[in-house]
C-alpha positions in Angstrom: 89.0 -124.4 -47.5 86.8 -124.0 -44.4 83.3 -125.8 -43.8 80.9 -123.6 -42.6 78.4 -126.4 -41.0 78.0 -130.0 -41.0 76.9 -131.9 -44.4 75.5 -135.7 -45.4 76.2 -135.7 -48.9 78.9 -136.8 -51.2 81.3 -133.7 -52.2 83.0 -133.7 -55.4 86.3 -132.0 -56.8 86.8 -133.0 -60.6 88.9 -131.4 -63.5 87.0 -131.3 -66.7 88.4 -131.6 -70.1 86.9 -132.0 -73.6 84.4 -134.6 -74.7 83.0 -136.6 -72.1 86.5 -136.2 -69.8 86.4 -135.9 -66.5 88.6 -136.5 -63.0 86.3 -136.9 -60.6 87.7 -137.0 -57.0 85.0 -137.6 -53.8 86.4 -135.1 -51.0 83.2 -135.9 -48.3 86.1 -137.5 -46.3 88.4 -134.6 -46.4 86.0 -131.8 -45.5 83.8 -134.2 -42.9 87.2 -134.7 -40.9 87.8 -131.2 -40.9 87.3 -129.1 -37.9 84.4 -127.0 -38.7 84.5 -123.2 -39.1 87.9 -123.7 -39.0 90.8 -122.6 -42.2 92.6 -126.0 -43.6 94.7 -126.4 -46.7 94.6 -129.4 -48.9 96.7 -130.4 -51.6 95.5 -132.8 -54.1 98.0 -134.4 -56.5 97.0 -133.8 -60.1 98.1 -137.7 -60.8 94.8 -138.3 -58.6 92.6 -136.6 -61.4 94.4 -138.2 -64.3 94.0 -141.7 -62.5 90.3 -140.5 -62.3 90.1 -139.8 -66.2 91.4 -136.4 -67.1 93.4 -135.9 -69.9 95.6 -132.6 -68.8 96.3 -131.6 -71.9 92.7 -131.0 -73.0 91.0 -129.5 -70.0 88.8 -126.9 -70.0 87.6 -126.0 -66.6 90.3 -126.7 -63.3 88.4 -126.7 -60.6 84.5 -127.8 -60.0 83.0 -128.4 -56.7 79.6 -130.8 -56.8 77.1 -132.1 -54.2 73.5 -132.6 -54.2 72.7 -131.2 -51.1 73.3 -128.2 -49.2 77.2 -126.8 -48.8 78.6 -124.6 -47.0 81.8 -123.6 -47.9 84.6 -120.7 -47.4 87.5 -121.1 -50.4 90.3 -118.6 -50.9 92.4 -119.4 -53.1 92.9 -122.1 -56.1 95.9 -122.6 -57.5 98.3 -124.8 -59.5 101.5 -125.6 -58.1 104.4 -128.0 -59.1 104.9 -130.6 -56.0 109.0 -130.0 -55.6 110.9 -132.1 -52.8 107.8 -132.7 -50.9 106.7 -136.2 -49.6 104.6 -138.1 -52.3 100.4 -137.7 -50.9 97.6 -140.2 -51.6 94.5 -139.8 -53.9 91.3 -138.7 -52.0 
């Protein structure tokens, strides 16, 4: 993920499943701390989201990005992954 200029507002990453089920996750801190323009990986434990409300087994959309003011943002790739033999990482 890259940030392509500097932003006030809250930025959200969430995993949506049925009903009213969400995982809501507030990333402002992530992509504020960021240097701008610049590529950046960040890995996000899917525990976070169920902490957050998701039920795994019923979602429907992966990935939604929410603000309520201007973003702009570079992303190249989503994905998935197992976390194998890697150090545990905190919650957003």
């Amino acid at each position: 993920i890259k940030t392509e200029d500097v932003f006030n507002a809250m930025v959200y990453l969430s995993m949506v499943c049925e009903g009213d089920c969400e995982g809501k996750l507030d990333i402002s801190g992530l992509l504020k701390n960021a240097p701008n323009e610049q590529w950046q990986q960040i890995q996000i434990p899917l525990s976070c989201f169920q902490q957050k409300g998701l039920n795994v087994s019923q979602t429907t959309s992966p990935f939604k990005l929410s603000t309520k003011d201007k973003l702009a943002i570079g992303i190249s790739d989503i994905s998935l992954i197992p976390f194998a033999n890697i150090e545990p990482l905190e919650c957003p």
